[in-house]
ROLUM-214866 format. One record per atom (N, C-alpha, C, O): residue number from 0; residue in three letters; atom name; x, y, z. Coordinates in steps of 0.1 Angstrom, whole numbers, always signed. Layout:
N
+-----+------+------+-------+-------+-------+
|  nr | rest | atom |     X |     Y |     Z |
+-----+------+------+-------+-------+-------+
| NUM |  ALA |   CA |     X |     Y |     Z |
...
+-----+------+------+-------+-------+-------+
% end
This chain:
119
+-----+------+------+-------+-------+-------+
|  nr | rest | atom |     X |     Y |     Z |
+-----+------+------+-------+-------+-------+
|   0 |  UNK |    N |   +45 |   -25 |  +209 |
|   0 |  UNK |   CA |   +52 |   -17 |  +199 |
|   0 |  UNK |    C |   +43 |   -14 |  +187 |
|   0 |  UNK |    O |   +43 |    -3 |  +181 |
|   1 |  UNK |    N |   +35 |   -26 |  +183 |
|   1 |  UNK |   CA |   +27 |   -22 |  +169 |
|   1 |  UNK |    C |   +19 |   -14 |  +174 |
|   1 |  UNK |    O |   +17 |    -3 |  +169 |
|   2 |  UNK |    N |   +12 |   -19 |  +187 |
|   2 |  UNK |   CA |    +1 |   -13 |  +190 |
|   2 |  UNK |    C |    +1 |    +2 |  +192 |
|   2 |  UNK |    O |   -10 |    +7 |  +190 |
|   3 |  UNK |    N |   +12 |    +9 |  +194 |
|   3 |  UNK |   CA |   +17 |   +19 |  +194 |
|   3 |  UNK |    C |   +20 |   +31 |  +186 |
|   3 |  UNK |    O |   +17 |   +43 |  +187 |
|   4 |  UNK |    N |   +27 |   +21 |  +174 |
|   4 |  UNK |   CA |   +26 |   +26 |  +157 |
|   4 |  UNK |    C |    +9 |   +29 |  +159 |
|   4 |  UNK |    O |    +5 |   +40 |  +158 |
|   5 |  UNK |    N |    +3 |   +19 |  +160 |
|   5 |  UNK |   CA |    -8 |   +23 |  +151 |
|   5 |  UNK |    C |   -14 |   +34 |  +157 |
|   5 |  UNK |    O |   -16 |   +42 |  +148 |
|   6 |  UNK |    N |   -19 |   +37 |  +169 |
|   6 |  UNK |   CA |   -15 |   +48 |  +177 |
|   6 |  UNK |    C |   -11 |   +59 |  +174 |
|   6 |  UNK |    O |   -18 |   +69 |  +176 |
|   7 |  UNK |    N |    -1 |   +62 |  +169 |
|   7 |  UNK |   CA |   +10 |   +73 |  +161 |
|   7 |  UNK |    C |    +1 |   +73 |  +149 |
|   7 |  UNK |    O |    -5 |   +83 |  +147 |
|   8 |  UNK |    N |    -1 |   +62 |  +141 |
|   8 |  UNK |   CA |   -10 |   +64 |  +123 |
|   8 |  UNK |    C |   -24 |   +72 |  +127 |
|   8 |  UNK |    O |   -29 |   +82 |  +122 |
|   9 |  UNK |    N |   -29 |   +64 |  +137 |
|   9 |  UNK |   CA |   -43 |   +71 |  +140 |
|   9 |  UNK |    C |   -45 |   +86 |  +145 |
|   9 |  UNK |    O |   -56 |   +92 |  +143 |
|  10 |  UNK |    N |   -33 |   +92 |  +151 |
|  10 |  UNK |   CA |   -29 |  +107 |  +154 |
|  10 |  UNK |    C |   -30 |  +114 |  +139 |
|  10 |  UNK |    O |   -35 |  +125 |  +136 |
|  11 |  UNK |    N |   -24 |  +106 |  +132 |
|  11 |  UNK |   CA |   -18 |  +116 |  +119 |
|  11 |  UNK |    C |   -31 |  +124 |  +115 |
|  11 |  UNK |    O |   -43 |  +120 |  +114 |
|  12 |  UNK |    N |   -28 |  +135 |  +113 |
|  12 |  UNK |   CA |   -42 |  +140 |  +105 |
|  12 |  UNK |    C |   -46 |  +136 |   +89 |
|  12 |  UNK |    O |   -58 |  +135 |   +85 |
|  13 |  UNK |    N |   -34 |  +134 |   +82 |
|  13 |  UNK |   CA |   -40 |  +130 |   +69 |
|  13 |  UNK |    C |   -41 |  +122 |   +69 |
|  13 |  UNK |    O |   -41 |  +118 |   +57 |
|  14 |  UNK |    N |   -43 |  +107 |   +81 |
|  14 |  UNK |   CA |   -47 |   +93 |   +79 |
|  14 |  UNK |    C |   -58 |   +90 |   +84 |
|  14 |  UNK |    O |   -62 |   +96 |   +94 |
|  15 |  UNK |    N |   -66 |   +80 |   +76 |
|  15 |  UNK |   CA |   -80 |   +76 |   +78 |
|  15 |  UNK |    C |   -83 |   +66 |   +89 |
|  15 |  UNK |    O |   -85 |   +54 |   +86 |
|  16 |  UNK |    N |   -83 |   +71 |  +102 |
|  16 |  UNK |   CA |   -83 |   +63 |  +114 |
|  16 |  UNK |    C |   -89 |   +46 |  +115 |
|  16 |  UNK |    O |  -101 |   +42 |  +113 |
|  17 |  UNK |    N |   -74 |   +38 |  +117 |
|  17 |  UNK |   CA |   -80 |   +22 |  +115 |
|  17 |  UNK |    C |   -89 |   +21 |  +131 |
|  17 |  UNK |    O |   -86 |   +28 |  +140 |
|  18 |  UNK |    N |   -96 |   +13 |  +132 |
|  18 |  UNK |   CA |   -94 |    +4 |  +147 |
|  18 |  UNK |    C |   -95 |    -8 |  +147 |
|  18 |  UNK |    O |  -105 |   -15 |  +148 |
|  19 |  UNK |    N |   -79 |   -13 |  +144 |
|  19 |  UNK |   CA |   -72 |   -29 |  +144 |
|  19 |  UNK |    C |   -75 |   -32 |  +155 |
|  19 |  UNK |    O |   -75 |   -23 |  +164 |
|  20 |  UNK |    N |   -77 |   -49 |  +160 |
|  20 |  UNK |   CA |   -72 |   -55 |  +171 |
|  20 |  UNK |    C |   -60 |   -61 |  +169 |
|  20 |  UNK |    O |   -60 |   -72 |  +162 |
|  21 |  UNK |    N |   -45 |   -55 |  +175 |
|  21 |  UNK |   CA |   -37 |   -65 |  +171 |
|  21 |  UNK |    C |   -31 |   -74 |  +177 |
|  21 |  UNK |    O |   -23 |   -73 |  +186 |
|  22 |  UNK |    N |   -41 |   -88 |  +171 |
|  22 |  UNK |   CA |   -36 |  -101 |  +173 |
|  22 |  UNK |    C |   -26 |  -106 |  +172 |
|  22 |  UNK |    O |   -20 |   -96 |  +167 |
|  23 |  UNK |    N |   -16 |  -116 |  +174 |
|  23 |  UNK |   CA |    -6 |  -127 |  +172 |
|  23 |  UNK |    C |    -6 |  -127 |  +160 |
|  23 |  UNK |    O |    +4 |  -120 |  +157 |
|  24 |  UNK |    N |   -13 |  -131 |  +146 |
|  24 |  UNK |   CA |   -10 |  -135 |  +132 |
|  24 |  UNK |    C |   -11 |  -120 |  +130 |
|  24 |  UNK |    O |    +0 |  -117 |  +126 |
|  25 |  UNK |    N |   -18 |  -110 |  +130 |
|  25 |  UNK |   CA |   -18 |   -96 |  +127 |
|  25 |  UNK |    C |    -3 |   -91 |  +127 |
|  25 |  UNK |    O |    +2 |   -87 |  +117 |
|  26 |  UNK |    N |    +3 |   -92 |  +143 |
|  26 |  UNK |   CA |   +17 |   -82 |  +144 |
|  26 |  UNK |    C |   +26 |   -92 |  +133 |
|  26 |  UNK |    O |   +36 |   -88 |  +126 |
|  27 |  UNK |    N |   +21 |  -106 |  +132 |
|  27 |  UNK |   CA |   +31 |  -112 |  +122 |
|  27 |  UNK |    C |   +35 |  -110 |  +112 |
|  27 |  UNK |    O |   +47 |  -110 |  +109 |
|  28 |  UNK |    N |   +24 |  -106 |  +105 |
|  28 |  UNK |   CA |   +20 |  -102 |   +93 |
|  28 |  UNK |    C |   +28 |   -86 |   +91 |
|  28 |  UNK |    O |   +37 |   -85 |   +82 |
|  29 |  UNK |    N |   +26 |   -77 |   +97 |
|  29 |  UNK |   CA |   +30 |   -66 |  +100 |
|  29 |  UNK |    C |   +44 |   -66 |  +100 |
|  29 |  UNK |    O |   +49 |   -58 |   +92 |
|  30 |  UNK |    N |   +52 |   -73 |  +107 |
|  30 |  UNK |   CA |   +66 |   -76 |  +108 |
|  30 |  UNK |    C |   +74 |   -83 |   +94 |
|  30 |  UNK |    O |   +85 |   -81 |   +89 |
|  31 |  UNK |    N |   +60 |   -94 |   +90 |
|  31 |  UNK |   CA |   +64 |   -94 |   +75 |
|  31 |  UNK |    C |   +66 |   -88 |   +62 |
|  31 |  UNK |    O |   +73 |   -90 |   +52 |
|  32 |  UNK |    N |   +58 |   -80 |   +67 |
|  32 |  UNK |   CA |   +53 |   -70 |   +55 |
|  32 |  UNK |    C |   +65 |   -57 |   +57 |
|  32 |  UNK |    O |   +71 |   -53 |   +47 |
|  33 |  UNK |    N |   +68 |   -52 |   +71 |
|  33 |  UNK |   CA |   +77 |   -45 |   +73 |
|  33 |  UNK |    C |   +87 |   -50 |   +65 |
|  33 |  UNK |    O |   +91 |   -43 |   +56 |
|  34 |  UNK |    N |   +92 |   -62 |   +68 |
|  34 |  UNK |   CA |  +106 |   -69 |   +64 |
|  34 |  UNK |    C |  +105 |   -64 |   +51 |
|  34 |  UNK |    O |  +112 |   -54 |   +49 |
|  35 |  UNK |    N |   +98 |   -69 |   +41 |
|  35 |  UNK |   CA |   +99 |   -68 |   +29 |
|  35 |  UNK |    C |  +102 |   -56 |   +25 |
|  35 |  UNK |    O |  +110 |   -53 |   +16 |
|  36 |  UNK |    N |   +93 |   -48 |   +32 |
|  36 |  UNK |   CA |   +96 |   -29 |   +23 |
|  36 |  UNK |    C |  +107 |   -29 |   +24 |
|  36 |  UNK |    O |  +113 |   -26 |   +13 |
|  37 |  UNK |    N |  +115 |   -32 |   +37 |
|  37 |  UNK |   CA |  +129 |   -22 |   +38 |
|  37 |  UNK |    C |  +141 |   -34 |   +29 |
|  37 |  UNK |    O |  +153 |   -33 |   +28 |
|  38 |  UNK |    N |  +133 |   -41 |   +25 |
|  38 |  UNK |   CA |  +140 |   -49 |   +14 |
|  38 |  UNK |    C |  +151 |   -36 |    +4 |
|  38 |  UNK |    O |  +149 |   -25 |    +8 |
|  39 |  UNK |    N |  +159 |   -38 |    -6 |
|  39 |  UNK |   CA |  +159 |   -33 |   -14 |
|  39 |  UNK |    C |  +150 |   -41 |   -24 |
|  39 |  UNK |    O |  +148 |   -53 |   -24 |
|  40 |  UNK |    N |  +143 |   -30 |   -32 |
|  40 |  UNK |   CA |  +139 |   -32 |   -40 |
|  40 |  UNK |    C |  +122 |   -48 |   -39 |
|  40 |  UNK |    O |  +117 |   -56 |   -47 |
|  41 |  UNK |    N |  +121 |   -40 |   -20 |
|  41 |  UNK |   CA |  +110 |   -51 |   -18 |
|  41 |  UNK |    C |   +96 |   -49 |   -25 |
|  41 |  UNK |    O |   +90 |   -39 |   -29 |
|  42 |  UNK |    N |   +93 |   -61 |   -25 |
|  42 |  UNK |   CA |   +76 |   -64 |   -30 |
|  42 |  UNK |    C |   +73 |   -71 |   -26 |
|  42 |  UNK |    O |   +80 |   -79 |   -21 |
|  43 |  UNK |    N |   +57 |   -74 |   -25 |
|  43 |  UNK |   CA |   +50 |   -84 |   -20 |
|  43 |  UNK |    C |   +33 |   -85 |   -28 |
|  43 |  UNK |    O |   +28 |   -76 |   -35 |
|  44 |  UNK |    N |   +27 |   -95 |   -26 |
|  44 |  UNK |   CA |   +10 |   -93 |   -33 |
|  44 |  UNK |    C |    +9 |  -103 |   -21 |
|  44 |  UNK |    O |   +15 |  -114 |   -19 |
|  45 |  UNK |    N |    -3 |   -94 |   -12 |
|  45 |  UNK |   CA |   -10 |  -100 |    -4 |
|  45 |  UNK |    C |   -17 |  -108 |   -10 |
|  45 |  UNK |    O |   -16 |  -110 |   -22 |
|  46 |  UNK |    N |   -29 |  -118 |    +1 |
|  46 |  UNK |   CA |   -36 |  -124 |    -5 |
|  46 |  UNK |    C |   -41 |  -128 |    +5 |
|  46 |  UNK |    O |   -35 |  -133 |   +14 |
|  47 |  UNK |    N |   -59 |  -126 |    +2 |
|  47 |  UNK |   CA |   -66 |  -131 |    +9 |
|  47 |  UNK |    C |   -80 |  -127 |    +6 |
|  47 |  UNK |    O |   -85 |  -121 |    -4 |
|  48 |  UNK |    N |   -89 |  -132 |   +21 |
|  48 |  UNK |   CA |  -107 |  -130 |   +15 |
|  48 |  UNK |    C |  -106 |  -114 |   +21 |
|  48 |  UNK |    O |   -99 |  -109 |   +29 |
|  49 |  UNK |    N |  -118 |  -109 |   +15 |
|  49 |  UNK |   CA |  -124 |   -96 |   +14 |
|  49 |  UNK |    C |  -122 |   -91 |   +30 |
|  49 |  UNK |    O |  -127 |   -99 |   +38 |
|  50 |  UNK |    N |  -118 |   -83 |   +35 |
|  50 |  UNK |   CA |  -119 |   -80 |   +52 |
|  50 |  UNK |    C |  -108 |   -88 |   +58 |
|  50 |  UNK |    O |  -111 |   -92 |   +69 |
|  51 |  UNK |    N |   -98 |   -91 |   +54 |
|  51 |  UNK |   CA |   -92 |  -101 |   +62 |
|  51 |  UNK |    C |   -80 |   -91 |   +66 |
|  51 |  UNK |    O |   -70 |   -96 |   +71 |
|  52 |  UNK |    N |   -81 |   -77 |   +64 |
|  52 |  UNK |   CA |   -71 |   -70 |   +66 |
|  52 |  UNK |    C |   -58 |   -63 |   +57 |
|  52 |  UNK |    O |   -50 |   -55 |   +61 |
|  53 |  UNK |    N |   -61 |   -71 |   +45 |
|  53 |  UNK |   CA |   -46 |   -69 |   +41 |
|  53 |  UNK |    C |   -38 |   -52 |   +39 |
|  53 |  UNK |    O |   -28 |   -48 |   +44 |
|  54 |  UNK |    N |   -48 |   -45 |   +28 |
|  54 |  UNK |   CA |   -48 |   -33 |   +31 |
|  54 |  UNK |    C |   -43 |   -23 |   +43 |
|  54 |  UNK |    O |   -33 |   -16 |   +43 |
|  55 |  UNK |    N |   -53 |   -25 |   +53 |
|  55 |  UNK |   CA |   -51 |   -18 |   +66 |
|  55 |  UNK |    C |   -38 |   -23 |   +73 |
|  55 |  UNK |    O |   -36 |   -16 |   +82 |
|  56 |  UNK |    N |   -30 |   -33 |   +71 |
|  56 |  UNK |   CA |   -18 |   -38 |   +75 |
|  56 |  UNK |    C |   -10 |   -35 |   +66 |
|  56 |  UNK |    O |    +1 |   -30 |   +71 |
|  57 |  UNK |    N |   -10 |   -35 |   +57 |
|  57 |  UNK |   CA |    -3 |   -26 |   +44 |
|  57 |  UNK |    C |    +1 |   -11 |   +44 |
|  57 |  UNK |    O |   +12 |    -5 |   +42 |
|  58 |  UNK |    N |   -12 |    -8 |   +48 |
|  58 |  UNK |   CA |    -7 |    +8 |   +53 |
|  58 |  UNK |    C |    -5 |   +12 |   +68 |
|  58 |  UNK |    O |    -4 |   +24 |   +70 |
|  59 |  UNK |    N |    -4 |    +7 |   +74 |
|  59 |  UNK |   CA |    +3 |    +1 |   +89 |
|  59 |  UNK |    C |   +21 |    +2 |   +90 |
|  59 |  UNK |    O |   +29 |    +9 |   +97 |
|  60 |  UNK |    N |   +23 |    -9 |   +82 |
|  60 |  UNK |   CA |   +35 |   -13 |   +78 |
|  60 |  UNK |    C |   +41 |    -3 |   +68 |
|  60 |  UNK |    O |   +53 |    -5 |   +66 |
|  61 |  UNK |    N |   +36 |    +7 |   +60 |
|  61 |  UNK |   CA |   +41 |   +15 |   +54 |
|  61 |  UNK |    C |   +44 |   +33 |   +62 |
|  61 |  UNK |    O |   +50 |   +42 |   +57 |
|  62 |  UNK |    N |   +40 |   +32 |   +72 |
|  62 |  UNK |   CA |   +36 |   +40 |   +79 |
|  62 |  UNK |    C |   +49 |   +41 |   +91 |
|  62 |  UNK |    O |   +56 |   +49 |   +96 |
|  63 |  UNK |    N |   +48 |   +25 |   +92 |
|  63 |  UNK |   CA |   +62 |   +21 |  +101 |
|  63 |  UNK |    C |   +74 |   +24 |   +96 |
|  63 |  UNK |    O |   +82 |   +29 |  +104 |
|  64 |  UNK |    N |   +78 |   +22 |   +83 |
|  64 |  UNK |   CA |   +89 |   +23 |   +72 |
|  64 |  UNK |    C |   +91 |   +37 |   +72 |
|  64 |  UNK |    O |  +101 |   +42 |   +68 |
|  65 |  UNK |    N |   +81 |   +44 |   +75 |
|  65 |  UNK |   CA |   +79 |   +60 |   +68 |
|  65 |  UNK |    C |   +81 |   +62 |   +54 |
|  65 |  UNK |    O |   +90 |   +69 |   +49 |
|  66 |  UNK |    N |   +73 |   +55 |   +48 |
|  66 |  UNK |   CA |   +72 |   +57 |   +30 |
|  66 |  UNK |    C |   +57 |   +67 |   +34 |
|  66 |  UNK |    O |   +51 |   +71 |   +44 |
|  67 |  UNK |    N |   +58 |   +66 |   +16 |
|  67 |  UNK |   CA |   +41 |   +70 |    +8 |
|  67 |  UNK |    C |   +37 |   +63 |    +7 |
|  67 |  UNK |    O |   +43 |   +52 |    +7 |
|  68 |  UNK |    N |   +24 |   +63 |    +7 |
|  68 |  UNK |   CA |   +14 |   +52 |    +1 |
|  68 |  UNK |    C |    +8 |   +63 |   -18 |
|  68 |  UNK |    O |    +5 |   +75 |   -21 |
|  69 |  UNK |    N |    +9 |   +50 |   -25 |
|  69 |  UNK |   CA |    +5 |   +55 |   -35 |
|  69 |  UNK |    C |    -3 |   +49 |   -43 |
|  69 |  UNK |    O |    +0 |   +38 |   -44 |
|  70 |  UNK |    N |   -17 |   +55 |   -50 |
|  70 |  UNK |   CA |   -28 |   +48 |   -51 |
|  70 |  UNK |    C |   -32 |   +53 |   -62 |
|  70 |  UNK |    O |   -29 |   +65 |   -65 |
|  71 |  UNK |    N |   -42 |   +44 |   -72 |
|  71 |  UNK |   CA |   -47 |   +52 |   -83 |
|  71 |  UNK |    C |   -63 |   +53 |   -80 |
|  71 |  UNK |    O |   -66 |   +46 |   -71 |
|  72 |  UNK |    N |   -71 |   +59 |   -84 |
|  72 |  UNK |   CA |   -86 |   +67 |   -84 |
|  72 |  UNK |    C |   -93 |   +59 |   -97 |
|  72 |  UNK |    O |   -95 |   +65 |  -107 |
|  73 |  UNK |    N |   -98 |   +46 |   -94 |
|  73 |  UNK |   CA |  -104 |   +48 |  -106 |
|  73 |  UNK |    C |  -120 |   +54 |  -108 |
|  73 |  UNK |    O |  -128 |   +56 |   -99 |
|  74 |  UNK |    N |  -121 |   +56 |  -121 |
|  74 |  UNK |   CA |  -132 |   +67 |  -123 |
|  74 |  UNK |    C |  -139 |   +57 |  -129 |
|  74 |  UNK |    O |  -137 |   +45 |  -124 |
|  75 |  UNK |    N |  -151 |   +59 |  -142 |
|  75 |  UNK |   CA |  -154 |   +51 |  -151 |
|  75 |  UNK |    C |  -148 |   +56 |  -165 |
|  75 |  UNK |    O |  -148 |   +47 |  -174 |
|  76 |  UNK |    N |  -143 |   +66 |  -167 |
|  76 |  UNK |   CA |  -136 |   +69 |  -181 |
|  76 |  UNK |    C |  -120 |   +61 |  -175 |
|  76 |  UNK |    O |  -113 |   +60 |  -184 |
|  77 |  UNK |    N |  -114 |   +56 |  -162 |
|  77 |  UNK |   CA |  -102 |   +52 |  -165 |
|  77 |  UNK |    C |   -99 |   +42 |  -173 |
|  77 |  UNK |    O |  -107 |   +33 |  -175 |
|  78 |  UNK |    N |   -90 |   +42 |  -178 |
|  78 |  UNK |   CA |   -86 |   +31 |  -190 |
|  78 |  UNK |    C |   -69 |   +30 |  -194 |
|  78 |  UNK |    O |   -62 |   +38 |  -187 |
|  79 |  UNK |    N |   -65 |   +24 |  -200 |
|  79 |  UNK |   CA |   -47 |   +23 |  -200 |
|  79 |  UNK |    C |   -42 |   +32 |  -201 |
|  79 |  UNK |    O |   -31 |   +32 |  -197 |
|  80 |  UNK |    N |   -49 |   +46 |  -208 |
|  80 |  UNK |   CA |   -39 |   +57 |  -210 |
|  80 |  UNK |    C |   -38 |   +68 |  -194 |
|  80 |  UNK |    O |   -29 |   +76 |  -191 |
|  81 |  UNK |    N |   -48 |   +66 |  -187 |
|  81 |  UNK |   CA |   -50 |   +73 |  -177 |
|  81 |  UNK |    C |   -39 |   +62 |  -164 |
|  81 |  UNK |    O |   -33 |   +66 |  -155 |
|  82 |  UNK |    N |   -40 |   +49 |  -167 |
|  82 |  UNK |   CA |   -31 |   +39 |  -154 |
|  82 |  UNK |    C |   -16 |   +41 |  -162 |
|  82 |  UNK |    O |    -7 |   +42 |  -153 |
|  83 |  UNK |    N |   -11 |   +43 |  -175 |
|  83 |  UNK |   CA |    +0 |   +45 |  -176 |
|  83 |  UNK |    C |    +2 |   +59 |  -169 |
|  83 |  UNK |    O |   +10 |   +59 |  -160 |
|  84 |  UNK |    N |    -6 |   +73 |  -172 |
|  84 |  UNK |   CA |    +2 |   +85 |  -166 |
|  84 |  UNK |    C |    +0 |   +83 |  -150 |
|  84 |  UNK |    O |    +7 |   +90 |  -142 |
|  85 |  UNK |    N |   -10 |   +74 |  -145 |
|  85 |  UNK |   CA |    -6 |   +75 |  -129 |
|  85 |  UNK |    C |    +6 |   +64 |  -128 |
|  85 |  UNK |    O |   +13 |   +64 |  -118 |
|  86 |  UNK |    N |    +8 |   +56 |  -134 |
|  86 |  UNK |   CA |   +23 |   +49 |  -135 |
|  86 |  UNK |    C |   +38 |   +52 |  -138 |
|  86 |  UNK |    O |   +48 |   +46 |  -135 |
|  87 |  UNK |    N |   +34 |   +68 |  -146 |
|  87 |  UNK |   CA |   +44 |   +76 |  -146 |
|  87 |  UNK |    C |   +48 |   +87 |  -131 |
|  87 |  UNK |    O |   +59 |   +89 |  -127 |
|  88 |  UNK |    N |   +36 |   +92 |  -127 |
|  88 |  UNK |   CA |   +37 |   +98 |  -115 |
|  88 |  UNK |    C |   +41 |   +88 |  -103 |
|  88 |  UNK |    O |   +48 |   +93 |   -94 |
|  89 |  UNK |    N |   +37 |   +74 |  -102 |
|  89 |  UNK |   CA |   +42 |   +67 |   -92 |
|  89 |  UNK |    C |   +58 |   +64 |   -97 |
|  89 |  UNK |    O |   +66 |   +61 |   -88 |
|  90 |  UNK |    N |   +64 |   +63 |  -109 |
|  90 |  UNK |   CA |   +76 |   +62 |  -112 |
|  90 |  UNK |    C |   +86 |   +78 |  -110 |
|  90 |  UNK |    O |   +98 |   +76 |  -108 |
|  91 |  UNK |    N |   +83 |   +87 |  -110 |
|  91 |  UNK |   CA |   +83 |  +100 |  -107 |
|  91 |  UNK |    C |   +92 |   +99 |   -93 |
|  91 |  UNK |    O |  +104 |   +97 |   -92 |
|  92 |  UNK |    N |   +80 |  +100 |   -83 |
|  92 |  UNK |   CA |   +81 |   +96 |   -67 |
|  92 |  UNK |    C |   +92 |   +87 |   -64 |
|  92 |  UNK |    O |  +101 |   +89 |   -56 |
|  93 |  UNK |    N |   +90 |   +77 |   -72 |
|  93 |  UNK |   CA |   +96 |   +66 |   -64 |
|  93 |  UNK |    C |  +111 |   +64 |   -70 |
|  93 |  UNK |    O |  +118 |   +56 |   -64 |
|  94 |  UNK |    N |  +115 |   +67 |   -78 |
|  94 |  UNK |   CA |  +123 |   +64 |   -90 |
|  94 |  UNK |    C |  +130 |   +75 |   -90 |
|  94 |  UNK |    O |  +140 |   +74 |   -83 |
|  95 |  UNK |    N |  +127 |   +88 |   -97 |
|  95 |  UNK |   CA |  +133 |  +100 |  -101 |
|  95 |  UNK |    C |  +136 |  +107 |   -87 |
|  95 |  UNK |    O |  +147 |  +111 |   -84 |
|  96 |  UNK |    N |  +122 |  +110 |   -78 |
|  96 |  UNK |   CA |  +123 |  +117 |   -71 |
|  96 |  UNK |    C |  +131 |  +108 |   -52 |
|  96 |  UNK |    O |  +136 |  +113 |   -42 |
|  97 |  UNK |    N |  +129 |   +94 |   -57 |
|  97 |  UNK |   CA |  +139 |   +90 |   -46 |
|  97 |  UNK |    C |  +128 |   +88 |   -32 |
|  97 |  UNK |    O |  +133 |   +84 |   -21 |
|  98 |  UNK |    N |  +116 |   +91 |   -34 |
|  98 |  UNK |   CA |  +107 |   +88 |   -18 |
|  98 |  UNK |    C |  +104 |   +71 |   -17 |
|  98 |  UNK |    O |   +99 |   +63 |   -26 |
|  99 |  UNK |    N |  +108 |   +68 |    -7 |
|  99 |  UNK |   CA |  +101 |   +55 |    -7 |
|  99 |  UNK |    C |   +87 |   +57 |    -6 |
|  99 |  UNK |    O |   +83 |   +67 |    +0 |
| 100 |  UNK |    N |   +79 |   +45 |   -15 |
| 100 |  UNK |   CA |   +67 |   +43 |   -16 |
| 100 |  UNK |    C |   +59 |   +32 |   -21 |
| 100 |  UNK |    O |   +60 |   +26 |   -31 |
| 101 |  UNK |    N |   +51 |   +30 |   -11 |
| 101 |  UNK |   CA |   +45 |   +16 |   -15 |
| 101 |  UNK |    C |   +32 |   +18 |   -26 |
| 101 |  UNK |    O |   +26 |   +28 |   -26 |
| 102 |  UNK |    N |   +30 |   +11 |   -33 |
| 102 |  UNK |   CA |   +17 |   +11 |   -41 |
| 102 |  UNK |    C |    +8 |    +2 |   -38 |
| 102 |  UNK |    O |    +9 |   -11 |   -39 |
| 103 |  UNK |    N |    +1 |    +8 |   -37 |
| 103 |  UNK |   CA |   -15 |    +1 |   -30 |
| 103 |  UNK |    C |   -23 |    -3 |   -40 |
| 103 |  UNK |    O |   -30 |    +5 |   -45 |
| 104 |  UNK |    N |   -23 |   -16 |   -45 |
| 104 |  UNK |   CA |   -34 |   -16 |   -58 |
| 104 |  UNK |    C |   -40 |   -32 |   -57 |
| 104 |  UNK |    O |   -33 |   -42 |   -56 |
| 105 |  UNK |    N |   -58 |   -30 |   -57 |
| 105 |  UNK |   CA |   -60 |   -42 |   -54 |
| 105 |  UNK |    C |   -74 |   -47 |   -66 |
| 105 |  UNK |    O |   -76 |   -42 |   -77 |
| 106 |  UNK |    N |   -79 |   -53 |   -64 |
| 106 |  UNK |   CA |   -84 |   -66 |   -76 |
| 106 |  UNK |    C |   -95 |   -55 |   -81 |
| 106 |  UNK |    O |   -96 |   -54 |   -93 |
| 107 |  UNK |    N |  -101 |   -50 |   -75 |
| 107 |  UNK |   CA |  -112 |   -41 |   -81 |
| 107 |  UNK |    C |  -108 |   -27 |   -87 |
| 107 |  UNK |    O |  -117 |   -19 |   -89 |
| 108 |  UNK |    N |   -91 |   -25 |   -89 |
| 108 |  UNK |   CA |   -88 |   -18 |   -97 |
| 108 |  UNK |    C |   -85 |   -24 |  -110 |
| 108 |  UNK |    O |   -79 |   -14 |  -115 |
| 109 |  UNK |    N |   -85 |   -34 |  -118 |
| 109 |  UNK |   CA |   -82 |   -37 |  -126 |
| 109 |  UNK |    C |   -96 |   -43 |  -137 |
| 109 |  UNK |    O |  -103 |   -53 |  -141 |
| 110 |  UNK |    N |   -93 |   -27 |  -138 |
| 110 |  UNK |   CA |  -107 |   -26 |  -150 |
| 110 |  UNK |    C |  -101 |   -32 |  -170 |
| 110 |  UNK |    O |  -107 |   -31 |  -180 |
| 111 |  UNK |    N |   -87 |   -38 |  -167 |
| 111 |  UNK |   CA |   -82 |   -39 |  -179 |
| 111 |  UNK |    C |   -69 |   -51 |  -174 |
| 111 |  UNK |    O |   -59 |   -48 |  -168 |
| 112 |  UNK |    N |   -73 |   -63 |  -179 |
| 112 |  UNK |   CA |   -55 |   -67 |  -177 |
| 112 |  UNK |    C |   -46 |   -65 |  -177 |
| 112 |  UNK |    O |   -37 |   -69 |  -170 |
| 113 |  UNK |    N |   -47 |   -55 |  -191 |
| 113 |  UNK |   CA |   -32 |   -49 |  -192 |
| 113 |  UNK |    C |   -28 |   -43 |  -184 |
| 113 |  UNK |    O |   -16 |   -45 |  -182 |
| 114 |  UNK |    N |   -33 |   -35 |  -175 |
| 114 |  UNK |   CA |   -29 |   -31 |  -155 |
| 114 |  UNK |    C |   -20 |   -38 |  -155 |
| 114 |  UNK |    O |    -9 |   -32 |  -156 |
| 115 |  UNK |    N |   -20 |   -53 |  -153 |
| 115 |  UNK |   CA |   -14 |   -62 |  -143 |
| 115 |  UNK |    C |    +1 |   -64 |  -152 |
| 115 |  UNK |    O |   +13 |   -64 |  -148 |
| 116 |  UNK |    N |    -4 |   -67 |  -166 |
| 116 |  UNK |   CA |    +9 |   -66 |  -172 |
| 116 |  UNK |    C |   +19 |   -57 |  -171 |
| 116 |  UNK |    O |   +30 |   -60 |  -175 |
| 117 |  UNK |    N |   +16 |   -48 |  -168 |
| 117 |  UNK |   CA |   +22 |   -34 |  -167 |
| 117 |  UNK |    C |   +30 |   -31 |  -150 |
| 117 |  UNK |    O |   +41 |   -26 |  -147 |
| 118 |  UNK |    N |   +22 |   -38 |  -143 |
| 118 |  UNK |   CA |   +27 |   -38 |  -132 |
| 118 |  UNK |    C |   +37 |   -50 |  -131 |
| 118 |  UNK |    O |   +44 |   -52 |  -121 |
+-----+------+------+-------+-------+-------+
% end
């Protein structure tokens, strides 16, 4: 059945074709991460070494839920005033306008602490 989803994600045209092997701790993971979105008001912070997947199972599992994925761009002029207004547009989406949506945000975006506080 994951293997399948993923199948269906790699069809999509606006997605960036993975090629997962999915293992035993992989679909786990996947089923966990599922669990959580359809939480109300679920969250999670992966964790792990560089390539170990988390991302690509992330958007796997968001894909399964039928959310957005929502991400910020950083540039080199980004800085707090530019992560608060994409903070406003991911509150927009998710909040005002009612789409479920996960937010994708990982350690090499956080060109300022206050990111994290904020999140």
């Amino acid at each position: 059945a994951t293997e399948d989803k993923l199948e269906d994600y790699n069809m999509e045209p606006k997605n960036i074709s993975m090629d997962l092997v999915m293992f035993d701790d992989a679909i786990r993971h996947v089923c966990r991460i599922v669990r959580i979105l359809r939480l109300s008001r679920g969250n999670a912070m992966l964790v792990g070494v560089g390539g170990s997947g988390r991302q690509s199972l992330a958007r796997l599992s968001t894909f399964i839920c039928e959310f957005r994925i929502f991400e910020i761009t950083i540039t080199k002029q980004y800085r707090m005033v530019e992560f608060h207004d994409d903070m406003k547009r991911l509150y927009m989406q998710a909040g005002v306008e009612g789409k479920p949506t996960t937010f994708l945000f990982n350690d090499t975006q956080i060109k300022d602490e206050g990111f994290l506080e904020d999140v």
